[in-house]
C-alpha positions as CSV (number, residue, x, y, z in Angstrom):
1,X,0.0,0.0,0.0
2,X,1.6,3.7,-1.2
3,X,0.3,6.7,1.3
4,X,0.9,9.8,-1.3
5,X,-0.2,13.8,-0.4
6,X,0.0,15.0,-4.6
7,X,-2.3,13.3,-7.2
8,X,0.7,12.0,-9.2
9,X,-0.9,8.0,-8.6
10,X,0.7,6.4,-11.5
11,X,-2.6,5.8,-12.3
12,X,-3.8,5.5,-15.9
13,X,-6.4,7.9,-15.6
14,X,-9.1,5.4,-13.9
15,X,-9.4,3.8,-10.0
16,X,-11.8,2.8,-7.5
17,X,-12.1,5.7,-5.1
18,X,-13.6,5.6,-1.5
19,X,-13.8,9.4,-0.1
20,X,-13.5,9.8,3.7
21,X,-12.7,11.9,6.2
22,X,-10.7,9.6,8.2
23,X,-11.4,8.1,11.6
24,X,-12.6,5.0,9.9
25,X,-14.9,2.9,11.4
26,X,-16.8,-0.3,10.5
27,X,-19.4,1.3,8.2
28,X,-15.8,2.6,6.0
29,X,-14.6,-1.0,6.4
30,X,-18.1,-1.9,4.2
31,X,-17.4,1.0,2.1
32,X,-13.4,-0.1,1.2
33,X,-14.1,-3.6,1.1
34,X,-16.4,-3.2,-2.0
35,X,-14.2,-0.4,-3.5
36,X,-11.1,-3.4,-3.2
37,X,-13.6,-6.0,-5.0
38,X,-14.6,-3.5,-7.7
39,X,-11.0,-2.5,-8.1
40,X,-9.8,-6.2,-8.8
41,X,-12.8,-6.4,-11.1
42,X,-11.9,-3.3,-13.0
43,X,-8.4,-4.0,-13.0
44,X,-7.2,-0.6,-11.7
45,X,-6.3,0.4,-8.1
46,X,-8.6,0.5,-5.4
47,X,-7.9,4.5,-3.7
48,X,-8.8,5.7,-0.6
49,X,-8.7,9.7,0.0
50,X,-8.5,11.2,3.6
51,X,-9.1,14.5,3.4
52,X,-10.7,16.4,6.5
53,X,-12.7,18.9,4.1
54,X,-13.2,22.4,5.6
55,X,-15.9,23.6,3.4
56,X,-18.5,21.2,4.5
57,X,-18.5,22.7,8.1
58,X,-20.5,24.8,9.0
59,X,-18.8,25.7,12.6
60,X,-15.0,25.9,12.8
61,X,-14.7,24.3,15.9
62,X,-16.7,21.0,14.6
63,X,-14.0,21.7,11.7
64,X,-11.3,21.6,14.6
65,X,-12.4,18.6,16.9
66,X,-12.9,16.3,13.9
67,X,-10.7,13.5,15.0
68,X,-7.6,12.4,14.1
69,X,-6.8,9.1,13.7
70,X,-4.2,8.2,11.0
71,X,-2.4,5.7,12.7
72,X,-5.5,3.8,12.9
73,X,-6.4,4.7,9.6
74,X,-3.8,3.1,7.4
75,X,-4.0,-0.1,9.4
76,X,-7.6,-0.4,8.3
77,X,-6.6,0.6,5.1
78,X,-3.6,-2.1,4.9
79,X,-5.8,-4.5,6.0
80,X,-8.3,-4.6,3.7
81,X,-6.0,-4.2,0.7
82,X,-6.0,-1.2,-0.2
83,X,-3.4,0.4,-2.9
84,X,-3.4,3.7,-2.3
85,X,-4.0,6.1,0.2
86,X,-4.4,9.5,-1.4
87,X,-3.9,12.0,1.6
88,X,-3.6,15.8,0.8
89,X,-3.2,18.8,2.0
90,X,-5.6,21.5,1.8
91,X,-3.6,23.7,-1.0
92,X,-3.2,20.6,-2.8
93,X,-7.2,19.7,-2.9
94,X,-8.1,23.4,-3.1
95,X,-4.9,25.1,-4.2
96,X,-3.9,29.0,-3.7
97,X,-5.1,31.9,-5.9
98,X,-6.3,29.2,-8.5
99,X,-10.5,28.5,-9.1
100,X,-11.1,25.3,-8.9
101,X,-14.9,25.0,-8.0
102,X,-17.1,27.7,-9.0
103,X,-18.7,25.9,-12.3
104,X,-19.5,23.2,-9.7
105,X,-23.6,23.2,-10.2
106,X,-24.8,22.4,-6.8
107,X,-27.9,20.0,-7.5
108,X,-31.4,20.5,-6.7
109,X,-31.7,17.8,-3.7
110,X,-28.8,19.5,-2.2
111,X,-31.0,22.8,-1.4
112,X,-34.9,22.1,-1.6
113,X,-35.9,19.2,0.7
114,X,-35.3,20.8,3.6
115,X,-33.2,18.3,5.6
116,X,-29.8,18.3,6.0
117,X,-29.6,21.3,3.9
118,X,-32.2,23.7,6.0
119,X,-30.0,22.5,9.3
120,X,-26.4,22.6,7.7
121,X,-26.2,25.5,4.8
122,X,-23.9,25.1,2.7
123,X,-22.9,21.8,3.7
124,X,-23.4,19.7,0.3
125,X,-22.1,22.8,-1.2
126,X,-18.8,21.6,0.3
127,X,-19.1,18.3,-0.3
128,X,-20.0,18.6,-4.1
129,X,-16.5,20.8,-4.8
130,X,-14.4,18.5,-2.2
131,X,-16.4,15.2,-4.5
132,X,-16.0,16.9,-7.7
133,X,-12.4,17.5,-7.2
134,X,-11.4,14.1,-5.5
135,X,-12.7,12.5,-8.6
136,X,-10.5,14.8,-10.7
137,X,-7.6,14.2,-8.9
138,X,-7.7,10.5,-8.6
139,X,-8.9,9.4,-12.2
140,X,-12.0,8.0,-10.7
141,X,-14.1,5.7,-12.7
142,X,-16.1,4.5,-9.9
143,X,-17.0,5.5,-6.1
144,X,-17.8,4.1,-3.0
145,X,-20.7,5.6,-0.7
146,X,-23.0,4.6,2.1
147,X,-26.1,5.0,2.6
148,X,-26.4,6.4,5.9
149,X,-25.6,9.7,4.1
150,X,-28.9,9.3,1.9
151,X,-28.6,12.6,1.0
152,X,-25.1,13.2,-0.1
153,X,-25.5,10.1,-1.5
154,X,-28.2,11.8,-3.9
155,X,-26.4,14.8,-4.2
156,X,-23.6,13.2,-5.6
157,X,-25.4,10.9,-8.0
158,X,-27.0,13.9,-9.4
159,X,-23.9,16.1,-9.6
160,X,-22.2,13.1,-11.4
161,X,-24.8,13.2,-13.8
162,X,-24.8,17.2,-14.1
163,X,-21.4,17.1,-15.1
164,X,-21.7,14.0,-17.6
165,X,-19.2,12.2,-16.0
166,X,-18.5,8.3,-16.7
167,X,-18.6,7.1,-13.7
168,X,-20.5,4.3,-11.5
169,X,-21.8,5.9,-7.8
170,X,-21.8,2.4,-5.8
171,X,-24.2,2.6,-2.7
172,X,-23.2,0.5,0.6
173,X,-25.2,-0.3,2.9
174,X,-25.6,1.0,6.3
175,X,-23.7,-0.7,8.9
176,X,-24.8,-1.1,12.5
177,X,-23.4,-1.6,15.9
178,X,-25.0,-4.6,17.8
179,X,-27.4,-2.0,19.5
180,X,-28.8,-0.8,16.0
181,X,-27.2,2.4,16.3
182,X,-26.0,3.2,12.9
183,X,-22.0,3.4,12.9
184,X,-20.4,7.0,12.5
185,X,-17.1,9.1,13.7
186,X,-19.6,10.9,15.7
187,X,-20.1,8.0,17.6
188,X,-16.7,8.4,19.4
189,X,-17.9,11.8,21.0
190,X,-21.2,9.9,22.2
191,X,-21.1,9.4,26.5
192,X,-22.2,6.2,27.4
193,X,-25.6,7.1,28.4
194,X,-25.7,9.3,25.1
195,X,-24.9,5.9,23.1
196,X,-27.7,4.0,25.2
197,X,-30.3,6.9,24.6
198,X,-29.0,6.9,20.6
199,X,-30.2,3.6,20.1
200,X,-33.9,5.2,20.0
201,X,-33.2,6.7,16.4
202,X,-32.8,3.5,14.8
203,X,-35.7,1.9,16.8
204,X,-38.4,4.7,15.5
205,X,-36.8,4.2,12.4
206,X,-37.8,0.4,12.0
207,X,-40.9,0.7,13.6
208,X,-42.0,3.2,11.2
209,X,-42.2,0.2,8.6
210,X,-45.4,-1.2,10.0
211,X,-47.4,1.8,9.5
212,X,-49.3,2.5,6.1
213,X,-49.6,6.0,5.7
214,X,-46.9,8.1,5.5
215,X,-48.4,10.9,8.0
216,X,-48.6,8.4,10.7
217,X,-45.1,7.0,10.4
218,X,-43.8,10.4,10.5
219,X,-46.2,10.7,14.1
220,X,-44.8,7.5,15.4
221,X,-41.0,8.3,15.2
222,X,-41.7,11.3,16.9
223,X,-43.6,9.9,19.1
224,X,-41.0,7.5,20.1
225,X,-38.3,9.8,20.5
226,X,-40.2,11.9,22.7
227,X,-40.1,8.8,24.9
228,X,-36.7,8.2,24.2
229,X,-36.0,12.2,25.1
230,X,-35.0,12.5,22.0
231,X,-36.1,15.7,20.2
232,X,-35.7,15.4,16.8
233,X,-34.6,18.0,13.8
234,X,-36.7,16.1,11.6
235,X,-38.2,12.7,11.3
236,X,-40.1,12.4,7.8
237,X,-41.0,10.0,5.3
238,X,-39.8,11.1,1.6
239,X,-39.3,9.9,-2.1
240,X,-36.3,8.1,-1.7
241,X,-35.3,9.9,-5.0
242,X,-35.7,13.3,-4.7
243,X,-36.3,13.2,-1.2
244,X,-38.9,16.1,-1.5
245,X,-42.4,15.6,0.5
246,X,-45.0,13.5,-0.4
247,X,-48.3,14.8,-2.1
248,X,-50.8,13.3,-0.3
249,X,-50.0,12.2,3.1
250,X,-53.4,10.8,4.0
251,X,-53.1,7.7,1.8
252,X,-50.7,4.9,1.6
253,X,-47.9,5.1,-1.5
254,X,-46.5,3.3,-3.6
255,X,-43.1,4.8,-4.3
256,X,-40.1,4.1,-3.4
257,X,-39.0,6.1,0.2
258,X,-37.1,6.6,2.9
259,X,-37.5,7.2,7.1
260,X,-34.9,9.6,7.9
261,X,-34.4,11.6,11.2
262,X,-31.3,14.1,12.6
263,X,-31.6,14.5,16.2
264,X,-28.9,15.7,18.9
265,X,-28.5,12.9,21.2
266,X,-26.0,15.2,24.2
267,X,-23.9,17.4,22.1
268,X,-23.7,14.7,19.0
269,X,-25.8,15.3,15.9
270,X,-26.8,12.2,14.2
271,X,-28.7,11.1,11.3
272,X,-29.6,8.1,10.1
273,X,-32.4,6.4,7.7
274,X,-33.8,3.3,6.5
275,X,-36.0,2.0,3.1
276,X,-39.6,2.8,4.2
277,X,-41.9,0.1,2.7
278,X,-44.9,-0.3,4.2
279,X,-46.0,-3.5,5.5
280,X,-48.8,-4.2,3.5
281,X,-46.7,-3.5,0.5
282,X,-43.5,-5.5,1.8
């Protein structure tokens, strides 16, 4: 495995990238894994970029207590077989006096649905450019994310497809502690009787599938965070697509969707979703 800071990879213009921040966790061990199988399919290197990206925060000092964990990092990396491990600097990814990101077209489910974008402005702003030019700098011709980031996730696929690019957006599951609490770097801030009280986000979440009607999923996630003394940003139902609001919220549906909630569980902001089917359609 090469660790390298400049995008000279010996590359031949295409690998398999997996975009992080760093302090990996299981849900990035998911993530590399199928980046390493796709790589070995493809025939090109499998690359993993860490890259603490200061344009998606929206407070400095989140931007500041981000953890570190490199050490840990490149062991997880070596492990699962990883090639390369792009890490740059922040002149390198964004460098000085040069414009690198304002023809980036910020997509539509990056600023109307009133999630993550009405509680963190500006956020998928910074993730598109950071995306946009990872994918530049590593030759990407295909790209690891989860799903527990349902939105960037969407925002990515549709910025991809903005700016015509040939490349596959691979979705990976979301992967779960024991408890059901949906694994994150976040999680590492989390007290212990935070983490107990967190599981309750993932338990409105699947409960949610046994009711019909949109309208009274939505009520029973709230509902059970309240019990949980969880107050929640949001907890919705939406098109799993566009993530935009349903219609008619009186009647069951049809299309595909998605439970999502962001709470503050302590001082920790979480979010987390899951495919919302109801069970009468399952």
């Amino acid at each position: 495995m090469r660790v390298i800071e400049e995008p000279d990879l010996g590359l031949t213009g295409r690998c398999v990238l997996v975009p992080t921040m760093g302090a990996l966790h299981g849900g990035h061990w998911t993530l590399i894994e199928a980046a390493v199988r796709r790589a070995k399919i493809e025939g090109v290197p499998s690359v993993v970029s860490i890259f603490v990206n200061p344009k998606q925060f929206n407070e400095q000092a989140d931007f500041d207590q981000y953890p570190n964990r490199m050490a840990d990092d490149l062991a997880m990396c070596q492990d699962a077989g990883v090639d390369i491990v792009f890490n740059p600097a922040v002149e390198v990814v964004y460098p000085p006096g040069v414009d690198v990101i304002s023809d980036i077209v910020i997509p539509k489910i990056a600023t109307e649905p009133g999630l993550e974008d009405l509680y963190r402005p500006g956020h998928f702003a910074g993730v598109c450019q950071v995306v946009s030019r990872l994918f530049d700098l590593c030759g990407a011709s295909a790209a690891v994310f989860g799903e527990k980031d349902w939105q960037q996730l969407g925002c990515i696929r549709a910025m991809s497809k903005i700016q015509g690019r040939d490349l596959a957006i691979i979705p990976a599951q979301t992967v779960r502690e024991e408890s059901g609490l949906a694994m994150s770097s976040r999680n590492l801030n989390l007290s212990d009787e935070a983490r107990v009280q967190a599981v309750g986000i993932s338990r409105a979440l699947f409960a949610a599938s046994s009711v019909q009607i949109p309208e009274q999923a939505e009520s029973l996630m709230r509902e059970m965070l309240a019990d949980d003394g969880i107050e929640p940003e949001y907890a919705v139902i939406r098109d799993s697509e566009t993530l935009m609001a349903l219609a008619d919220m009186s009647e069951p549906t049809h299309v595909p969707c998605r439970a999502l909630i962001a709470a503050k569980v302590g001082e920790v902001r979480l979010i987390d979703n899951v495919p919302w089917t109801p069970i009468a359609y399952a």
